[in-house]
N, C-alpha and C positions, 0 to 999 in steps of 0.2 A: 339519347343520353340526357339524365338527369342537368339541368343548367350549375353551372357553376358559382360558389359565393365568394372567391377569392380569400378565401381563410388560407394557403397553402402559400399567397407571394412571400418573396424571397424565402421559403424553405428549403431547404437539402433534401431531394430524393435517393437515394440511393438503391439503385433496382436491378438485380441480377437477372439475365436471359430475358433483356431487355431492347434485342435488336428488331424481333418481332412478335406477335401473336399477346397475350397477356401483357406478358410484362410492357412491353411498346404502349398498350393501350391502357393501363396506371399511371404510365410515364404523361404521355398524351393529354390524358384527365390532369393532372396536378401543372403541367405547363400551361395549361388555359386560364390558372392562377398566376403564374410569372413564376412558377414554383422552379427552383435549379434542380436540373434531373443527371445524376451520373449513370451514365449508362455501362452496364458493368456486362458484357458478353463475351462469350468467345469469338464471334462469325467479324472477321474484319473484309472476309472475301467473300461475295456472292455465290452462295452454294446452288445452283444450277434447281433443287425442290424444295429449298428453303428460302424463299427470298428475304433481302435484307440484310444490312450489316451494322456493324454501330457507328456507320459514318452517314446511311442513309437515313435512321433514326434517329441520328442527332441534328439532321436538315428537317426534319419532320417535326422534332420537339421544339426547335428553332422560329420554324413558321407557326406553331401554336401559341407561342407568348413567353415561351419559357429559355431559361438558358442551361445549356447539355453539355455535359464532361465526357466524350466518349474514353471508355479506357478497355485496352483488350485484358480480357479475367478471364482463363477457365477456374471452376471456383473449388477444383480438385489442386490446386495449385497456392500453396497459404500464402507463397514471396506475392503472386500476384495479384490476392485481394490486402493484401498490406498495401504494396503500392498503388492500388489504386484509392482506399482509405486515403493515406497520405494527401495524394493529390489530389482528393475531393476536399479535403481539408483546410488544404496549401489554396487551393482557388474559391473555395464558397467559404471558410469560415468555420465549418462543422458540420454533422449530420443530424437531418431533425430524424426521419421515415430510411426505415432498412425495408425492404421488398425481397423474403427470400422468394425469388420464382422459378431460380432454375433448375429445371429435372431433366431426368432423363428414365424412359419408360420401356418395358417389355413386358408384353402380358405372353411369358409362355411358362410352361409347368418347369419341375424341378429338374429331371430329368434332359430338358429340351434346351435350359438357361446355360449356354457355356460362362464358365467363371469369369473370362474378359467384364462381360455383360454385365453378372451380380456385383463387380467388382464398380463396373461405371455406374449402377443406381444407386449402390451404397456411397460411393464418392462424393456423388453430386447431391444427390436429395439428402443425403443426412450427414454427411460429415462435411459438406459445402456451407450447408445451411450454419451447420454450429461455428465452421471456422469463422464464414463471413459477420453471423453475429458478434462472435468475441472480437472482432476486431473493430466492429462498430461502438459496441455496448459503453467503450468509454468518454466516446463523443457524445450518444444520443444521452447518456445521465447527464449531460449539461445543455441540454433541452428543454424547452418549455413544452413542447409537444410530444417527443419523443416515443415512437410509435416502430414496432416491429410486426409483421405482417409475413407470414408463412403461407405460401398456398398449399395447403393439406388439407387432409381430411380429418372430420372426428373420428376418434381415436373406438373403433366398432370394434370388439372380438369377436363377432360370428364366425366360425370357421369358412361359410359359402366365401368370402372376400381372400381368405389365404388357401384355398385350396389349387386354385386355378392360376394364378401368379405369386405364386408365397412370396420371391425377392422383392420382386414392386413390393407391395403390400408393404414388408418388413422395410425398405427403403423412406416410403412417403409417409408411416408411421413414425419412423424416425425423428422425419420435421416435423410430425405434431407434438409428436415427444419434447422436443424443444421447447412447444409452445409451452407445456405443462406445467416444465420443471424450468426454466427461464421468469416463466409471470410472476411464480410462484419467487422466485430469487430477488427479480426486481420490483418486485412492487412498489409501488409509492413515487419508483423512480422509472421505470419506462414500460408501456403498454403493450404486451406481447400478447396478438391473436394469430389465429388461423384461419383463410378464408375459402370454401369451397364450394365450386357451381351442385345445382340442384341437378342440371343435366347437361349433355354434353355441350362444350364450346367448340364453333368451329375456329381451326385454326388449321397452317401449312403441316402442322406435326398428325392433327387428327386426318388431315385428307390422305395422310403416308399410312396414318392407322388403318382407317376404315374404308380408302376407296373412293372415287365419284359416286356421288350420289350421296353421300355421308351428311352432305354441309343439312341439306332437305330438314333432317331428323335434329340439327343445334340451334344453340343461340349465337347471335354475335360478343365478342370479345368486350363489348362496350357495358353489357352486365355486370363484368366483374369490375369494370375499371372504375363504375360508379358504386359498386358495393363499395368496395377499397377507400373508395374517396368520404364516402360516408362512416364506415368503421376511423379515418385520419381525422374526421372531425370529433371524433369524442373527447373524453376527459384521459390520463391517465389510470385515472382506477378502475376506465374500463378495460379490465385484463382476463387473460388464463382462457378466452371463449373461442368455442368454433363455430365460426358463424359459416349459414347455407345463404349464398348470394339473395336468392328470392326472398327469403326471411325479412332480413333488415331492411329490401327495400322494400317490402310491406309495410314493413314501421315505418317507411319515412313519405310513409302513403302512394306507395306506385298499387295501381290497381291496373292497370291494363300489362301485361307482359309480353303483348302481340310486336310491341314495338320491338321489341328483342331477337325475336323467332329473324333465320334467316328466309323463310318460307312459313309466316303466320297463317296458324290454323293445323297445322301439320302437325302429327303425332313428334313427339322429341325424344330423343335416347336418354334413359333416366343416366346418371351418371354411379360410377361404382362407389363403395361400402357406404349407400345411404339405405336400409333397409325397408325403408316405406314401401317399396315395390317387390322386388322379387317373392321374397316366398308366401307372402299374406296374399299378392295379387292372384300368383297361380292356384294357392289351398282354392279361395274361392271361387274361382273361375272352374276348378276340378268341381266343386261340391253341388256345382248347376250342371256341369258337362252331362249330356245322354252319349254317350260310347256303347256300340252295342258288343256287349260282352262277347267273348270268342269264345265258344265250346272246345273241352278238352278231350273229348273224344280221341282227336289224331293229335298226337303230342308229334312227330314229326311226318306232316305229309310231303307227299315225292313233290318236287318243283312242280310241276305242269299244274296239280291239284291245286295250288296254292288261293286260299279265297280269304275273305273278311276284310277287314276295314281297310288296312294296309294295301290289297291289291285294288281296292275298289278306289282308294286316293290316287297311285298310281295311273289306275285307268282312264281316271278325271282330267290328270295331269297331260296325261298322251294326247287326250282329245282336244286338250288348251294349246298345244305345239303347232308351231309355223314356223315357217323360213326366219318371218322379222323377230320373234322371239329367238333362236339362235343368232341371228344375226346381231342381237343386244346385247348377247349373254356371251356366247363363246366360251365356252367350260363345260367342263364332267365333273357330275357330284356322286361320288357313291355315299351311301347309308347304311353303317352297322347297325342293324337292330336288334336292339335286345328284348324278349320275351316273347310269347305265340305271335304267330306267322313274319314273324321276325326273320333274320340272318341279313344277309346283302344283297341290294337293291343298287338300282343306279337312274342315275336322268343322265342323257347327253344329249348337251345343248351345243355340239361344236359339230355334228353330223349333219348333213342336209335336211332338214322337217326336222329333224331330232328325234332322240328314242328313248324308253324306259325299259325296265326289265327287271328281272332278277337273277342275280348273280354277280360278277363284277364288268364291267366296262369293259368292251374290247380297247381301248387306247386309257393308259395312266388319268386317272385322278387327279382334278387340280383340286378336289373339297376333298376330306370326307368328314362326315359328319356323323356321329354315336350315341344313339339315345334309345329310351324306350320305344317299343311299336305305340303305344298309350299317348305318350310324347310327340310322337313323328305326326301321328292323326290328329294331335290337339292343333301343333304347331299347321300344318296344313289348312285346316280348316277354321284359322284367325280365332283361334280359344285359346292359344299360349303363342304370345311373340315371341321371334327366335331369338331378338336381344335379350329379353327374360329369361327365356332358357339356356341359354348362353353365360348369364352372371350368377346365374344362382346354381351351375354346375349339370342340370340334366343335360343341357346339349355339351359336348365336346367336338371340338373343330381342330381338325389340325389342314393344313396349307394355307394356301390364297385367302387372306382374311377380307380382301375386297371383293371378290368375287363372291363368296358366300355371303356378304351382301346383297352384291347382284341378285342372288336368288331370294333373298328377304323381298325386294321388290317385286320381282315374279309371283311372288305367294300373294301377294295382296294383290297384286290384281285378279288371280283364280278364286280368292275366297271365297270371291261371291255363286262359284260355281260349287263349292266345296262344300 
């Protein structure tokens, strides 16, 4: 973590979804100033895969130098961020820094999203964000600092970013929306940005996302919480920006980013609607690719016939199979393909030695996964990562999103066979 300059003693925090993960670790940063942090969460009971509550983080913010208002907020609740406004008021005095942080995420298609769900991302990321701000926004104009902070994203219209989760999307566009048309309102009088990681941060909520083995591919929590602290130190008329954590702390001259990596050296999960990666990476990784073209001779041959690139990755794959690779993995992946020697394929890695084939899996499916045959052999043979292909829409996933992980690590280690 960047050292601290104590610009932030006795300021008012006030930081939503701030029992753990992000928010805890802004909270954390600005308490090693003496900064006063209201911890504004739902979680007052230890949830068994989330650890933390706002009693445990307020001993935490406590032991860092700072003094902590825990208050219970769901922030879909307006009576509840009043009273807790009130009582951050009634006990510090005012609020300098609003932290909207709390979200709530589902990356699945439109079709897949029951309403409950749509209903809890639009609550919280975007009609949470605005409530909590309007309740703050008359304190922090009598601020000398007065600093509002959204964790969103910039505001991308490519369609690859709403394709695959349109709700999220529409939800966390929401709170940048805020940032937009809020800076744009108060200028002069309080500093509304947006702040978002370059790639993924591990946290209890991504290990729910993505599975063991997730953390490998993030950074630590400690990135943002020193972006955050740096973007708290500016002027007010730094307003209206979406800043990319790495960015700023370039400017304020971090050159090494190893410190950050949870497993420095390690390739990291770019993070969604930053477009630096996905489709510029794959165009040119296609435009070197040698693929050897499939003759169209047999537009559909009988199973047994089946040849080219597709069964010869397969065959690679078989001959990679052992006991201790099932015994890692445990799951069945089937493979819709689309285009020549394409159709359904499977690996099962829950059989003894494990098996491939074509057609579907004698036992259910914990993956499957849908792309081009083009796609499958890129992916395979480490020319298209499957998180690439995955965000920018060629691969589609539907079950077990940690398991199809699992297999992400599997493939790198065959690549070198492939």
């Amino acid at each position: 973590m960047l050292p601290n300059t104590g610009k932030l003693a006795g300021c008012t925090v006030f930081i939503t979804g701030a029992s753990r993960g992000i928010g805890k670790a802004i909270a954390l940063k600005a308490a090693k100033d003496g900064a006063n942090i209201v911890i504004a969460a739902k979680t007052t009971h230890a949830h068994p895969k989330l650890p933390g509550t706002i009693f445990t983080a307020a001993e935490e913010i406590e032991a860092a130098g700072g003094k902590a208002l825990p208050c219970a907020v769901d922030v879909r609740d307006e009576q509840q961020i009043s009273n807790a406004v009130e009582k951050a008021v009634e006990r510090f005095g005012g609020i300098d820094i609003l932290v909207n942080n709390a979200s709530a995420i589902s990356l699945t298609n439109t079709l897949e999203t029951p309403t409950k769900r749509v209903d809890l991302m639009m609550n919280v990321n975007t009609r949470g964000t605005y409530l909590t701000s309007k309740a703050c926004i008359p304190y922090l104009k009598k601020s000398k600092i007065a600093h509002i902070l959204n964790l969103s994203p910039p505001l991308n219209l490519n369609p690859m970013w709403f394709k695959q989760h349109c709700a999220y999307t529409i939800a966390k566009y929401g709170m940048s929306m805020c940032v937009l048309g809020m800076a744009e309102e108060f200028k002069g009088e309080i500093a509304v940005n947006a702040l978002w990681p370059k790639t993924a941060i591990h946290t209890a909520a991504m290990d729910m996302l993505g599975g063991s083995g997730i953390e490998s591919q993030c950074r630590k929590v400690d990135i943002i919480a020193d972006a955050a602290y740096s973007i708290f130190k500016k002027p007010k008329s730094f307003t209206g920006n979406f800043i990319i954590d790495e960015n700023i702390l370039r400017e304020e001259g971090i050159k090494n980013f190893d410190i950050y990596a949870i497993k420095p050296g390690h390739p990291l999960l770019p993070d969604f609607f930053l477009d630096e990666h996905p489709d510029i990476i794959t165009k040119k990784v296609e435009s070197r690719d040698v693929i050897p073209e499939l003759k169209e001779e047999k537009p559909q041959p009988p199973p047994k016939q089946r040849s080219g690139a597709v069964e010869e990755t397969f065959r690679i794959v078989k001959d990679s199979l052992s006991d201790d690779v099932v015994k890692a993995t445990q799951a069945v992946y089937q493979f819709e393909l689309s285009g020549e020697d394409g159709g359904t394929w499977f690996l099962d890695l829950k059989s003894k030695g494990g098996n491939v084939g074509y057609g579907e899996p004698s036992s259910q499916a914990d993956v499957v996964m849908s792309m081009s045959t083009d796609d499958f052999v890129k992916m395979f043979s480490g020319k298209l990562k499957p998180t690439m292909a995955f965000m920018s829409g060629k691969l589609k996933i539907k079950g077990n999103m940690a398991l199809a992980i699992k297999l992400e690590k599997l493939m790198n280690q065959m690549n070198a066979r492939l």
